[in-house]
N, C-alpha and C positions, 0 to 999 in steps of 0.2 A: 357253953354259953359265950364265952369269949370271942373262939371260932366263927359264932353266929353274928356279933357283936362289930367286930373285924370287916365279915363279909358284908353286913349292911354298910357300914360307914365306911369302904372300897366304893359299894353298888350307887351311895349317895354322889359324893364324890366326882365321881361317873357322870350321874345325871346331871349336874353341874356343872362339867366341862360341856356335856351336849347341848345344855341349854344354848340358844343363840341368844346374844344381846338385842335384845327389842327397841324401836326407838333411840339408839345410841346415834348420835350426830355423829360426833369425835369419839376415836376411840382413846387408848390410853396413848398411843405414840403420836397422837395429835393430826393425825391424818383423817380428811374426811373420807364417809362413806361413798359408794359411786351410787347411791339413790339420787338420781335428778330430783325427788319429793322434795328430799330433804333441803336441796339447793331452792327449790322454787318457796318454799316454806321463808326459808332466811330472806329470800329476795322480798318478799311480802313485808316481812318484821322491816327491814330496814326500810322499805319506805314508808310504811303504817306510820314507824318512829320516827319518821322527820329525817333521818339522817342524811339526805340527798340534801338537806338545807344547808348545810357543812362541811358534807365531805363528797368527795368525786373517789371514783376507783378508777386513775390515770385518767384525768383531768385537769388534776393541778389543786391546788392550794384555795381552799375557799376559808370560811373563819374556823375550820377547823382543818386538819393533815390530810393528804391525798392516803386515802386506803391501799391504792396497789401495791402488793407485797408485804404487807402487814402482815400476812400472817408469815414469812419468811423474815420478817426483821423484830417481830416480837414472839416468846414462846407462849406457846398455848395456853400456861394458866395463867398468866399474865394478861393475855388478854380476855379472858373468862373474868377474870378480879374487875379487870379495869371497866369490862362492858355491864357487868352486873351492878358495878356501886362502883361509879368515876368520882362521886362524892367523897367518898369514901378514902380513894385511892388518891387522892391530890392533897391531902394530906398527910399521909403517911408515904406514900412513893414515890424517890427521888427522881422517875423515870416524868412519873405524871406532873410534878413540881414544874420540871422543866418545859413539859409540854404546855402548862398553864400563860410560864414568862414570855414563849414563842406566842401564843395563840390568843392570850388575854382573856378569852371567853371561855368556864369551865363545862366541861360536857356535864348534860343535866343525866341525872339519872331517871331510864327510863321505866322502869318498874319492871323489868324484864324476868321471869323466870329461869334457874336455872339450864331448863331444856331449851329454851326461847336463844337464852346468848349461845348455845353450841350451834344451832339452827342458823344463826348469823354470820357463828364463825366459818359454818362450812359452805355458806354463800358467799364471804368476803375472799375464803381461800379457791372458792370455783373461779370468783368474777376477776381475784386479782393474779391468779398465777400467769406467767408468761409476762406481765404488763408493767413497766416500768412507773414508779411515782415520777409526777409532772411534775414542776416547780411552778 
């Protein structure tokens, strides 16, 4: 019984590891996936959500930070917190504090889902790699 017991929960285990991650933006080491979907998906969110009202990805400085390299100057759940509830996070996070004194205008929260902010973040990290922030 044990033996039988053993070899099921090996056999599980197993299936497990084979599973692929379905739908995953980001994975755990913060790297996007190479699905263009995924990139044309976030490119959508971000402008559906207004954020071209605010921000440029190396263009420079509008009422809110130039995006390019964002996701090389901030870590991945940091910006997952920040994108999902900035309300949230400008209260408590001395990162967003600051970025409030610079900017004056706090980022509204967009009602964004979970799946939605990785969707952005692996757009932000398509559209901003290579690209220097503007001033």
């Amino acid at each position: 019984m044990r033996l039988v017991f053993t070899i099921c929960s090996i056999t599980l285990f197993l299936l497990v590891l084979a599973i692929p991650l379905q739908n995953t933006a980001i994975s755990e080491e913060g790297k996007d996936t190479p699905d263009m979907e995924n990139v044309e998906k976030g490119a959508v969110l971000f402008k559906e959500k207004g954020c071209p009202a605010c921000h440029t990805i190396g263009g420079g400085k509008l009422s809110g930070p130039d995006l390019a390299g964002v996701t090389d100057r901030r870590e991945v759940e940091w910006l997952r917190k920040w994108i999902l509830s900035p309300d949230t996070m400008v209260m408590t996070d001395p990162i967003a504090k600051e970025m409030l004194k610079e900017y004056f205008v706090p980022m509204p929260n967009q009602g964004l889902t979970e799946e939605e902010v990785d969707l952005v973040i692996v757009y932000l990290k398509h559209e901003g790699s290579g690209k220097k922030e503007s001033n």
